[in-house]
N, C-alpha and C positions, 0 to 999 in steps of 0.2 A: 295191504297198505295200512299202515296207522295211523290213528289221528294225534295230532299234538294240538292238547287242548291250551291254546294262548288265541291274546288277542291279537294275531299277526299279519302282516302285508306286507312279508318279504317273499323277492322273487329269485332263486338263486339259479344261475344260468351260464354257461360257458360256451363261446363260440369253440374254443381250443381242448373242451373236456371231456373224461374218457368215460364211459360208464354209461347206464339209463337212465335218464329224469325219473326225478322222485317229486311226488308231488305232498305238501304239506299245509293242512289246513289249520287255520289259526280256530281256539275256543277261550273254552272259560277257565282253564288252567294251564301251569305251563307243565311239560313233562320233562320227567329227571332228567338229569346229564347220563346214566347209565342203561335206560330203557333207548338213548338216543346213540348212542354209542354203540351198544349193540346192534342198532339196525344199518347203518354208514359208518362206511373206512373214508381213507383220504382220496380215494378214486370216485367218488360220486360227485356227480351232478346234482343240487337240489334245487328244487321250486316252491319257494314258498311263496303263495298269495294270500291277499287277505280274506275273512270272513267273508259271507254277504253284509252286507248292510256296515259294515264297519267303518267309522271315519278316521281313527287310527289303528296303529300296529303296533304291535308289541314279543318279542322274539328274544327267551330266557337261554343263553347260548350257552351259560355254566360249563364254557374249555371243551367242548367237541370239537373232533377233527371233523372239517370239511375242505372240499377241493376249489370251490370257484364258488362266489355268491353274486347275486345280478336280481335286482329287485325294477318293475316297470310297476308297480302302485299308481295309485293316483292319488292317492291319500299320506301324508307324514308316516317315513316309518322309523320303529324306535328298536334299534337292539342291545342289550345290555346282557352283561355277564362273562362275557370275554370269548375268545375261541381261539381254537390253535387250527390254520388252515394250509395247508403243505400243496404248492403250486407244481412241484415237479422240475423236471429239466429242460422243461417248455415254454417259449416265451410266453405269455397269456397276461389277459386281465381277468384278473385275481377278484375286483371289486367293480362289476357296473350297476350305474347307477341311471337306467333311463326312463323311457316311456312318454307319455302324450304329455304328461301332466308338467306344467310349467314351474310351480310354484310350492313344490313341495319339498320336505326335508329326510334326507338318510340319517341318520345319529345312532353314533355308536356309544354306549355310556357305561358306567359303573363297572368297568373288568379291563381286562390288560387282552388284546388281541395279536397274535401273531401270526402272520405271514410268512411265508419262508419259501424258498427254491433254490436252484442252482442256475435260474434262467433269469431275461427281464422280466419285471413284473408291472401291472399297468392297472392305475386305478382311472375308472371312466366317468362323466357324468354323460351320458347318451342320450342328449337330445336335444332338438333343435328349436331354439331359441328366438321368437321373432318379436319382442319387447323388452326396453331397459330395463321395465317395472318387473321380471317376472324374477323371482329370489329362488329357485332352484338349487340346492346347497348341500353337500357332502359332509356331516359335520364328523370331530371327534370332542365330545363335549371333555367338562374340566375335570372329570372322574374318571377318565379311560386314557388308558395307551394303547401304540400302535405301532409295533414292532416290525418292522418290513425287511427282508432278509434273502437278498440277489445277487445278480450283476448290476441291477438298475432299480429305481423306483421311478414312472413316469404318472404326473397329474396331468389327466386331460382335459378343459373344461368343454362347457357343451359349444355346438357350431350353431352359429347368429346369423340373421339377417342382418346385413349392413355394419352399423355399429354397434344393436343391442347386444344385450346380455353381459352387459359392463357388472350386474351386483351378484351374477352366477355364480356362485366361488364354491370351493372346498376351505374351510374353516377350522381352526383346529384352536380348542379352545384346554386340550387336555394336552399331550404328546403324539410326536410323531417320531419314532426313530426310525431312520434308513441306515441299514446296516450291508455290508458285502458278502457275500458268501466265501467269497477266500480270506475273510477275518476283519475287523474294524468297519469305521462307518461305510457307507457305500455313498453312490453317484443317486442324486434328486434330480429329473427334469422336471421343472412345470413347463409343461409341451404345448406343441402348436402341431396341428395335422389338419387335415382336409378332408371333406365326406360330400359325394351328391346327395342332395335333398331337391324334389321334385325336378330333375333336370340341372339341377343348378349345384355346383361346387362351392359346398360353404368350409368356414373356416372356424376354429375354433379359435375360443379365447378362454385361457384359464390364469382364473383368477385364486392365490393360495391367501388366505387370510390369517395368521398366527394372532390370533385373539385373547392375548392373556395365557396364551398356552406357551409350547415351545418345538422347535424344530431343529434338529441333530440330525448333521450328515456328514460326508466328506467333499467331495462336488456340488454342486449344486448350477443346475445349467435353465438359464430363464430364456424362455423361447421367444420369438415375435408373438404378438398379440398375446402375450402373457402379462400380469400382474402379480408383485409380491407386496403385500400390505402384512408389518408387524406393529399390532397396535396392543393399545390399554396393558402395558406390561408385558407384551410376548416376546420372546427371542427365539432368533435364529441362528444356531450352531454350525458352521461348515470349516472345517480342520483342510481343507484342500483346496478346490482353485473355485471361486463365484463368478461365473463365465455369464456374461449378455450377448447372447449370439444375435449377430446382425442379418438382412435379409435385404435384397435389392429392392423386392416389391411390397417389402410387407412391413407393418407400423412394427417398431422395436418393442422389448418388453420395457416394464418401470418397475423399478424398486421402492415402496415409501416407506421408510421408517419411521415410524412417529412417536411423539412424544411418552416420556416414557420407558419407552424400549429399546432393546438391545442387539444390538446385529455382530456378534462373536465371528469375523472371518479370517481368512489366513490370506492368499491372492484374490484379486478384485483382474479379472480382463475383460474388455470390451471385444469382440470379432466384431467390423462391420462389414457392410456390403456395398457396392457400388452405386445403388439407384437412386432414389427420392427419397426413400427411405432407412438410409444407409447411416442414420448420424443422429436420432433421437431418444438414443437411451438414457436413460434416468436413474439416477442413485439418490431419490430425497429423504435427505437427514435431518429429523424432527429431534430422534431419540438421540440414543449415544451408539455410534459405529465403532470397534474396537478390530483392526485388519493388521495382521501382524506379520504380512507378507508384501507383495508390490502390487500397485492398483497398476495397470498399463494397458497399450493397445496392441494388439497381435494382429492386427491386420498389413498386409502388403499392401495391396488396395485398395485406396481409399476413395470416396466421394466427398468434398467438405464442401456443405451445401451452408445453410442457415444452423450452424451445428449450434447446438442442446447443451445443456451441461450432462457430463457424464458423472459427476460427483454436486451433487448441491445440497450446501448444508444452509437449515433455516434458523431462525431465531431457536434457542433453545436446545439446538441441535449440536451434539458434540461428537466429531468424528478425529478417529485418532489412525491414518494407515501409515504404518512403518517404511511403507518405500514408495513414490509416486513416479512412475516412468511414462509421462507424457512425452517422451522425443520424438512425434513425427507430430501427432494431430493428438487432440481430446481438450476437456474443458473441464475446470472445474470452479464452480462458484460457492463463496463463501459469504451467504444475505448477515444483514446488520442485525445479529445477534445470536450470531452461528460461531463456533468454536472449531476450527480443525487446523489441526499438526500433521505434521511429515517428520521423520527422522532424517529420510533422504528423500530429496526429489531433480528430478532431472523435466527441463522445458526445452521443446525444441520443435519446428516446425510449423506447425499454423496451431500448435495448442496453445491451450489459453488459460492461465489462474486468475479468476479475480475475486476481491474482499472488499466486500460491505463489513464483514464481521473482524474475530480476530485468527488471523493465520499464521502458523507456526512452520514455517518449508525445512527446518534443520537446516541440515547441508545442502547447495544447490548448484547443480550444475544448468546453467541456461546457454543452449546454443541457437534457439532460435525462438517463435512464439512470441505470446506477450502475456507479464506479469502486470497486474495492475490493482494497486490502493485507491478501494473508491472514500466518496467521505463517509467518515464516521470507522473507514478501517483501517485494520493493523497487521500489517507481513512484517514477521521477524525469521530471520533466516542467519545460518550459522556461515559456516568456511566457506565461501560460497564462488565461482566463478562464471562470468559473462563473456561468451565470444562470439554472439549475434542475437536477433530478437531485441524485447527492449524489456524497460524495465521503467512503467509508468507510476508519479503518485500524483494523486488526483485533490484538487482542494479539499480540508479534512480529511485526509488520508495520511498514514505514516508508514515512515518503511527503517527497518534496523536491521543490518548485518552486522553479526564479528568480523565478516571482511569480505572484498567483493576482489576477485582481481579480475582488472577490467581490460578486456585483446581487442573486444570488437561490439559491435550492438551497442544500444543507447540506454541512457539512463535520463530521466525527466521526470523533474519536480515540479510541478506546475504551483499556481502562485493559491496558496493555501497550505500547500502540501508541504510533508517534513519530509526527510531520509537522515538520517547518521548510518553513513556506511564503515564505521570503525576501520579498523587497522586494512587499509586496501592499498591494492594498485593497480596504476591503469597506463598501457603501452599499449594505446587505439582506443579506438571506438569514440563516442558522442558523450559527455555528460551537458546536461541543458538547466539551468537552476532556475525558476520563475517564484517558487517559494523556498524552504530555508535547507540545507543539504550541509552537511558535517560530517568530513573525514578525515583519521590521518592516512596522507594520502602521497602514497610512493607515486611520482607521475615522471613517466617518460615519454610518452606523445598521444597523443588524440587532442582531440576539440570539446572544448569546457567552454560555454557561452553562460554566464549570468546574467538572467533578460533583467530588465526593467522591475523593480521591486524585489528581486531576487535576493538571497545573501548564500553565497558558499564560504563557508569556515574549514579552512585547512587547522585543524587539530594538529594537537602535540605530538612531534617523529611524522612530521610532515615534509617530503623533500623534492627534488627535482626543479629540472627547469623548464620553465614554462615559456612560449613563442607566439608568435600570430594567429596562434590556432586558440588561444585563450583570447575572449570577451567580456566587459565586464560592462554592463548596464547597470545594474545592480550593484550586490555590496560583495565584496570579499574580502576574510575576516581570516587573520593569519596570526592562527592562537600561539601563545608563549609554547616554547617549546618546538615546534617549526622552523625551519631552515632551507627554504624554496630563495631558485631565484626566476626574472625574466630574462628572457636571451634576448639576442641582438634587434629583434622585432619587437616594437614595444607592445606589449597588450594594450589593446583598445580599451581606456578606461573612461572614456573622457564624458561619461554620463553617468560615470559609478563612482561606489565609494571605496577607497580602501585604508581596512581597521589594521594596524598590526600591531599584535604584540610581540610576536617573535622575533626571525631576522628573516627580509626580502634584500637582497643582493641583483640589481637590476644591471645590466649590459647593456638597455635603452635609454634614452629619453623618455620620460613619462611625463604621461597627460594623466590629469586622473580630475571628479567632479570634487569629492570630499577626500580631506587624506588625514586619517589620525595616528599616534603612532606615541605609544607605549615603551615601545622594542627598538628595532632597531632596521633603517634602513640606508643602505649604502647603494645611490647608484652611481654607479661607474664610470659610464658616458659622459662625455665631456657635450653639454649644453643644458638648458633651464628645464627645472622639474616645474611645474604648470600646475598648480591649484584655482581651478576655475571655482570652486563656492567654498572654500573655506575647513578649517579642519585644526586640528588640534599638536603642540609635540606636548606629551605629558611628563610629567615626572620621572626620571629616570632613564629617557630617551633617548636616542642618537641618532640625529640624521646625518649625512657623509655624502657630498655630490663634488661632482666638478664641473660646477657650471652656476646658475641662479637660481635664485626661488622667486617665479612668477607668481605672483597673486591674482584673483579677479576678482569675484565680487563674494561676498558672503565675507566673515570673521575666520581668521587664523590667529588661534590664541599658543603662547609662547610660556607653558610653564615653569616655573623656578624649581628649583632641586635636582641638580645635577642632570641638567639639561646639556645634550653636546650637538651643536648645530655646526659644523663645517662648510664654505659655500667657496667652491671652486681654489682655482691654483694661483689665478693673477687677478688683480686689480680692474679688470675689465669684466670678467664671467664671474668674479666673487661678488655678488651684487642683489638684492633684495628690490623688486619690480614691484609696483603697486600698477597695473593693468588695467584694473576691472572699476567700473563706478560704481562710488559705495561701497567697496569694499573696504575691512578693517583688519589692521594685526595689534595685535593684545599683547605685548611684550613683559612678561612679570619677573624675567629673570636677569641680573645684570650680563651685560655683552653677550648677552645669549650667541650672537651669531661672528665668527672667524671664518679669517681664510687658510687655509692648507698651513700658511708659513706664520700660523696665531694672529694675524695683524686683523684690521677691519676693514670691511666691506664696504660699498658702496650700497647706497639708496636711492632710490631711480623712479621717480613719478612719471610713465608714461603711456599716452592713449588713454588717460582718464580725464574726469568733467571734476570728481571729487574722491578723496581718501581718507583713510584715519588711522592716526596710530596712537595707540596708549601706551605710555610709558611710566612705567611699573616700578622703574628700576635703573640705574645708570644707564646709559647706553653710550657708546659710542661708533662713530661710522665714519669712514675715510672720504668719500664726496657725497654731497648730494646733486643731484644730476635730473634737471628736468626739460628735456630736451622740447619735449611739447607746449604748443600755447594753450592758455586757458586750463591748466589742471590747478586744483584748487588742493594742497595736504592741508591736514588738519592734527596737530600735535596735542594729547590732550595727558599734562605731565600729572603726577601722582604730587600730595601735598607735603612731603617730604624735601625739606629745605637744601640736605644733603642729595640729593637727586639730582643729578644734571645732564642734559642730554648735547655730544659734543659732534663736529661736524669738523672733519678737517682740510673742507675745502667748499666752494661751489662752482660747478664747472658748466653750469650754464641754465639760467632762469627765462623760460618761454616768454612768450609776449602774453598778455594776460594772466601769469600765473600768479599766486595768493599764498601765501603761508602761514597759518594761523596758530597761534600759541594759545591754549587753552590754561587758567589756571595759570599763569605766568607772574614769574617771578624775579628780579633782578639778578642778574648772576647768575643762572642757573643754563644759561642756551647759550654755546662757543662756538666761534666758525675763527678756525685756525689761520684762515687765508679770506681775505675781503674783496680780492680783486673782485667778484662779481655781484659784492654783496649789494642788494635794493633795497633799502630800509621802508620805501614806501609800497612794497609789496610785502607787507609783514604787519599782521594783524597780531596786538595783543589782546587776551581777555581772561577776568577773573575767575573764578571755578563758579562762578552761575553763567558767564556768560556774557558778561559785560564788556563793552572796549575799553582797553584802559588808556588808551591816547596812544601817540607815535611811542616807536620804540628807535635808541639810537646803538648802533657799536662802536663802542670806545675799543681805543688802541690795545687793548689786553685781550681782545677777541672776545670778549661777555658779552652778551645784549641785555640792555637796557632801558626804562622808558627814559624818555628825550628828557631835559630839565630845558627850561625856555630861555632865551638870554636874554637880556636889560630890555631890549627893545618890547619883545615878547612879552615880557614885563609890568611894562609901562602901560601896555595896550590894555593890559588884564586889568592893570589896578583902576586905568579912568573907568572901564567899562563897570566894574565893581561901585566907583565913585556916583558916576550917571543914575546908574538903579536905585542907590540908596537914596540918592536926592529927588528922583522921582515919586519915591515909596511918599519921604516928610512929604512930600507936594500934594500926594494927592489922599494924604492922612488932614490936610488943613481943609480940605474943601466940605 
C-alpha cells in the first residue's frame, strides 16, 4: 500500500462498489495525479481517513478517476483539485457524506468535478440528526464545478429527530450541473427517504442551498420535507418541468427565492396528496422567477384543507410565468410589494389569486375560484372571460381589464375599490358596485346592483337593456357615447343617482334620488319621472317624457343653451309637480319646459308645506294648480325688467295657500284667467326681502301693487297730519 502524504479525512466508501478497499492515509504532502493514477482505475473502492491527531483534511484530487467517495470524519473535510469519477451502469451513491459527527463540513473546491454513469446517481449526507443547531453541510464552494452525468441526480439530506435538522443542507456556492446520459440536462431530485435509527423510522429532510452559485438542470423534482433556498445571487436553471410532489402524510417541500436571485424555469406543477398534508407547498418569491411554461396542478385528487399559497410572491419579488393553470384548486398570492405577470391564466375551482402587490393575469379565463384586489393592489388582465367564481376588489384595491365577457360568477367592487373593465359584456352572472367600476359594457342580462356610495359608469359603446335585475343605491354614470336603455321594469333607483351624458331611453317610469343629465334622456312611459333630491338638465340636453316631472326636495336646476325639456302629450300629465318641502327648481332658460304639441305646461304645488322657484328667464306655464291646503310657492324673479313670468290660468288655490313674489315688479306676473285669482293670498317683496304692500290685478291680467283710493287716502294723510303735530307738541315742552 502507499502512502499519500496530505493532510486528509476523507473516507471513500461504496455500498454498490466493485473492487477492494483501498486504504489512504493523509501526510505532509500531497501526491501527484500520475503516482495516483497508476495505482486506481475507475473500479475501486477508496478510504480515505484522516491523519491521527488531525483537526482537518485536506485531499489534492488533480483529475483522478475514482469510483465512489464516502467520507464518515469527524473533522471538516476539504477536497480541491477536481476529479473525474465514472459510477458505471449501477444505480449507486456516487458521494456520502456521513458519520457520528454532527457538525461538520464536506467541501469540494478550486477544480471542476465530474461524475458520470449510465445509471441513477445519488449524493448522501448519512446521518442522523437530533438538533436544529447542528450544521452538517455538503458544500461546492465558489471555485468548483460539479458535473453529474445519469438518468438522475438525487440530494438526500440527513434523517432527524422530529423537526431538527432544518440548517443540514447541501450548499452550492460554485456550480452544480445535472446532465442526462442520453444528451442534455438531466432530472434533480432533492429527495425524501426513510431509514431506521435505533428502532425508530426517521426521515430525511434535504435541504439544497444555491448560495450565490448556480444550479442547471432539466426536471427538477422537490420532495416532502425537502427545502430549496436560492439566495445572495444564486440561480436556478431547470429547461423542463419544476414538480412539488405532494405526500398524504408528510409536510410538503418549499421553495424560497430570495432577494436578489434568480429562478430560470420552464413548467411549475404541484402533485398533491390527499391527507393533512396534502396542500402546503410553497413557491416564495423574494428574487425574480422567470417560468416560461405553465405553473398548474396535476393532481386528480385533491384535499383542500387550510390551503397555502402555491406561488407567493413578497415585496421585491418579481415573478413572471407565462401560463397559470389553476382550474380545479391552487393559490397564489401577490404581498404588497411583489410583482407578478401571467400571459395566460385560467381560475377555476376552489383556486385562489389574490394581490397586495401588482398583478399582471394577461389573458383570463375564470371559471370558478376567486380572484381578489386587496388594498394597496393592482390585477390587470387582458381579453379576459368569466363564467363562475368571482371576481373581488377590495377597498384600495384596483382591477383593469381590456374586456371581461361576463356568462355567470360575480364581479364585486367593494366600497374603496376601483375596476374599469373596458370594452366588456355581460349575458349573466352578478356585478355588485359598492365603490367605483367603469365599462363599456354590452349588457344582455344578469344582476348589476349599485349599493350605497357606489358609482357604475357605463363608458362609451355602451349598450343594452337593462330590467329589475339592475339596482341602483348609488351612482350610475352613463358616459357620452353610450346608448343603453331600461325595460319595462323600472330600475330601482330611488336612493341613487343617475349622471348621464349619453342617451338612456327608458320603457319605465323612473324614480331616481339625483338625476343629472348632460345627454340625453327619453322615457317612454306614460307617467311622472320622480326626482326626490334634486339634480341638474345642463347645457345641451334633452329630456323627452310622457307624463311629469315630479320634484321633492333638494334643487333641480334648468340650464340655458339649448336646453330641450318635453313634458308629456296633454294638458293634465304635461305638468311640473313641486312635492317635496324645500325643495327648489332653478329655471335659467326661457320656456325651458313644453308639451309634445310645443304648448305649456302646467305647474302643480302639491303635498308640500313650502317651495321655490327661480326665475332666470321668461317663462311661461298654462295653469297653476294647487290642489293642497297650506303649500306655501315662493317665486323668486331675476332683476331683468324684460323678464316676465306668465300663468294662463289658476284652476284652484287650497285653503291656506301663499304665493310669494320675490324681487317684484309691476307688470311683470300675468294670469290670463282670474276666475280664481286671491289677491290676498299673494305676498309681494323686494329683492332683499321686504313686503311691498297688497298687490292688485287689473283687467289686462298683469299684477300689480294696489294704489289706495280717496278714502284710503284721506286716512293716510290725517294719520301723517296727527304725527306731525304731535312731533311740534312735544318739540315745545
Amino acid at each position: 500500500m502507499k502512502k499519500i502524504t496530505s493532510v486528509l479525512s476523507v473516507l471513500i466508501l461504496s455500498q454498490y462498489a466493485f473492487g477492494a478497499a483501498e486504504t489512504l492515509e493523509g501526510g505532509s504532502t500531497s501526491e501527484t495525479a500520475v503516482d495516483f493514477l497508476s495505482t486506481y482505475d475507475n473500479t475501486t473502492t477508496l478510504t480515505l481517513i484522516a491523519p491521527v491527531g488531525a483537526t482537518t483534511s485536506y485531499f489534492d484530487g488533480n483529475g483522478q478517476t475514482i469510483k465512489t467517495l464516502a467520507s464518515t470524519a469527524t473533522t471538516d473535510v476539504s477536497i480541491t483539485g477536481g476529479f473525474t469519477m465514472s459510477t458505471g451502469s449501477s444505480a449507486i451513491t456516487a458521494i456520502s457524506f456521513g458519520g457520528s459527527a454532527l457538525d461538520n463540513q464536506l467541501t469540494f473546491s478550486s477544480g471542476t468535478y465530474n461524475v458520470s454513469g449510465t445509471a441513477a446517481i445519488r449524493f448522501d449526507i448519512d446521518s442522523y440528526i437530533t438538533a436544529a443547531t447542528n450544521t452538517k453541510a455538503f458544500i461546492i464552494a465558489s471555485d468548483a464545478t460539479m458535473n453529474v452525468t445519469g438518468t438522475s441526480l438525487s440530494l438526500v439530506g440527513p434523517y432527524l429527530a422530529g423537526s431538527a435538522g432544518a440548517s443540514n443542507s447541501f450548499t452550492i456556492n460554485g456550480a452544480l450541473n445535472v446532465y442526462s446520459s442520453a444528451g442534455g440536462y438531466g432530472t434533480l431530485n432533492i429527495y425524501w427517504t426513510t431509514k431506521s435509527f435505533d428502532s425508530t423510522t426517521r426521515g430525511t429532510r434535504t435541504n439544497l442551498n444555491i448560495d450565490g452559485g448556480t444550479v442547471s438542470a432539466k426536471d427538477v423534482n422537490l420532495s416532502p420535507f425537502s427545502f430549496l433556498n436560492v439566495q445572495n445571487g444564486g440561480t436556478i436553471n431547470s429547461t423542463g418541468t419544476f414538480t412539488f410532489a405532494g405526500s398524504a402524510a408528510n409536510q410538503p417541500g418549499v421553495f424560497n427565492l430570495y432577494a436578489n436571485s434568480t429562478a430560470n424555469l420552464n413548467n411549475i406543477v404541484y402533485y398533491i396528496g390527499t391527507g393533512s398534508y396534502g396542500t402546503g407547498m410553497n413557491l416564495n418569491v423574494y428574487g425574480t422567477l422567470n417560468a416560461t411554461g405553465t405553473l398548474s396542478y396535476a393532481a386528480q385528487t385533491v384535499y383542500i384543507g387550510a390551503l397555502t399559497s402555491l406561488l407567493d410572491v413578497y415585496s421585491g419579488g418579481n415573478a413572471h410565468v407565462a401560463t397559470v393553470d389553476l382550474s380545479s384548486v391552487g393559490n397564489i398570492n401577490v404581498r404588497l410589494g411583489g410583482t407578478f405577470k401571467s400571459d395566460t391564466t385560467t381560475l377555476g375551482g376552489n383556486a385562489t389569486i389574490a394581490s397586495s402587490g401588482s398583478t399582471d393575469l394577461g389573458a383570463t379565463t375564470i371559471t370558478g375560484g376567486t380572484l381578489t384586489a386587496y388594498n394597496g393592489g393592482t390585477v390587470d388582465m387582458g381579453a379576459s372571460t368569466l363564467s363562475g367564481g368571482a371576481i373581488a376588489v377590495n377597498s384600495g384595491g384596483a382591477l383593469t381589464a381590456s374586456s371581461v365577457a361576463i356568462s355567470g360568477g360575480t364581479i364585486t367592487a367593494y366600497s374603496g375599490g376601483t375596476a374599469n373593465l373596458g370594452a366588456s359584456s355581460m349575458n349573466g352572472g352578478t356585478l355588485t358596485v359598492g365603490g367605483s367600476v367603469t365599462a363599456s359594457l354590452a349588457y344582455t342580462s344578469g344582476t348589476i346592483a349599485v349599493n350605497s356610495g357606489g358609482a357604475l359608469t357605463l363608458a362609451s359603446g355602451s349598450t343594452g337593456t337593462y330590467t329589475n335585475t339592475t339596482t341602483v343605491a348609488g351612482t350610475l354614470n352613463v358616459a357620452s357615447g353610450a346608448d343603453i336603455s331600461f325595460g319595462a321594469t323600472t330600475p330601482v333607483m330611488t336612493s341613487g343617482t343617475l349622471n348621464i351624458a349619453g342617451k338612456v331611453t327608458s320603457a319605465a317610469v323612473m324614480t331616481v334620488n339625483n338625476l343629472n343629465i348632460t345627454g340625453e334622456l327619453d322615457q317612454t312611459a306614460v307617467g311622472n319621472l320622480v326626482i326626490n333630491n334634486g339634480g341638474s338638465l345642463g347645457a345641451g340636453s334633452k329630456l323627452t317624457m310622457h307624463g311629469g316631472l315630479w320634484l321633492g326636495t333638494g334643487t333641480f336646476t334648468v340650464n340655458a343653451d339649448n336646453v330641450s325639456a318635453m313634458l308629456g302629450s296633454s294638458a293634465q300629465n304635461a305638468r311640473i309637480v313641486m312635492a317635496g318641502n324645500n325643495g327648489t327648481l332653478i329655471i335659467n332658460k326661457a320656456d325651458a319646459f313644453t308639451n309634445s304639441s310645443g304648448g305649456w305646461v302646467n305647474l302643480v304645488g302639491f303635498g308640500t308645506n313650502a317651495a321655490t322657484f327661480v326665475i332666470n328667464a321668461t317663462q311661461h306655464f298654462a295653469n297653476l294648480n294647487i290642489p293642497d291646503n297650506n303649500v306655501k310657492l315662493k317665486f323668486i324673479l331675476d332683476s331683468a325688467a324684460t323678464d316676465y313670468l306668465m300663468f294662463m290660468g289658476i284652476v284652484y288655490f287650497g285653503s291656506g295657500t301663499n304665493l310669494t313674489f320675490q324681487n317684484f315688479q309691476d307688470g311683470r306676473i300675468y294670469f290670463a284667467s282670474t276666475s280664481a285669482f286671491n289677491a290676498d293670498k299673494i305676498t309681494a317683496l323686494d329683492a332683499l326681502g321686504n313686503n311691498l304692500g297688497a298687490v292688485e290685478l287689473r283687467e289686462d291680467g298683469w299684477l300689480y301693487l294696489a294704489v289706495p283710493e280717496p278714502a284710503e287716502w284721506a286716512a293716510i294723510l290725517g294719520g301723517v297730519a296727527l304725527l306731525f303735530a304731535l312731533y311740534r307738541k312735544r318739540g315745545k315742552i
